[in-house]
Phi, psi and omega in degrees: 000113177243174203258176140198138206277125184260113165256161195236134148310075194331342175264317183263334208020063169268193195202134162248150171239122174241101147347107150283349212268312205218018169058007176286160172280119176267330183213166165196147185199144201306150145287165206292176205274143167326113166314149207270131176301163179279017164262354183267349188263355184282304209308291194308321160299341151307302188320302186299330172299301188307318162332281196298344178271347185251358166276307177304299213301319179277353179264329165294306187314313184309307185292316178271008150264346142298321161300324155310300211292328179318314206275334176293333167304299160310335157316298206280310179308308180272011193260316176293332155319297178304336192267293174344302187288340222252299199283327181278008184087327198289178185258161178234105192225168154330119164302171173287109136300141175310314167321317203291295208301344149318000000 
């Protein structure tokens, strides 16, 4: 009657089944993947900042040129208002406040 044993290697830590009966090896397979040392995950977490800092980054830039484009647009619109009015004879000045009016 044979057995078979699962041993794990202390050095490589693959894992073999081994025949008690007659030692042969029936299967064998690698180890399983390494845990990440704490410089690889220091690595990885950098990484990921930075990722993540040139991703803000690029969402602001995005954002202040909407806001640029907003404001020359609303610009050019009252420059144009102003030339309308200008052209319609009227004057273009400060309205009265009740105050003003004392």
């Amino acid at each position: 009657m044979s057995r078979i044993l699962t041993i794990q290697c202390p050095h490589c830590r693959g894992h073999l089944e081994i025949d008690s009966q007659n030692g042969e090896i029936v299967r064998k397979w690698g180890a399983q993947e390494k845990p990440p040392s704490a410089e690889d995950r220091f690595a990885d977490a950098l990484k990921k900042v930075q990722n993540q800092k040139k991703e803000l980054e690029g969402k602001f830039q995005t954002s202040k040129e909407q806001l640029q484009s907003k404001k020359k647009e609303a610009q050019e619109i009252f420059e144009k208002g102003i030339r309308q009015v200008q052209q319609e004879g009227g004057k273009v000045e400060r309205p009265q406040r009740e105050i003003d009016l004392d």
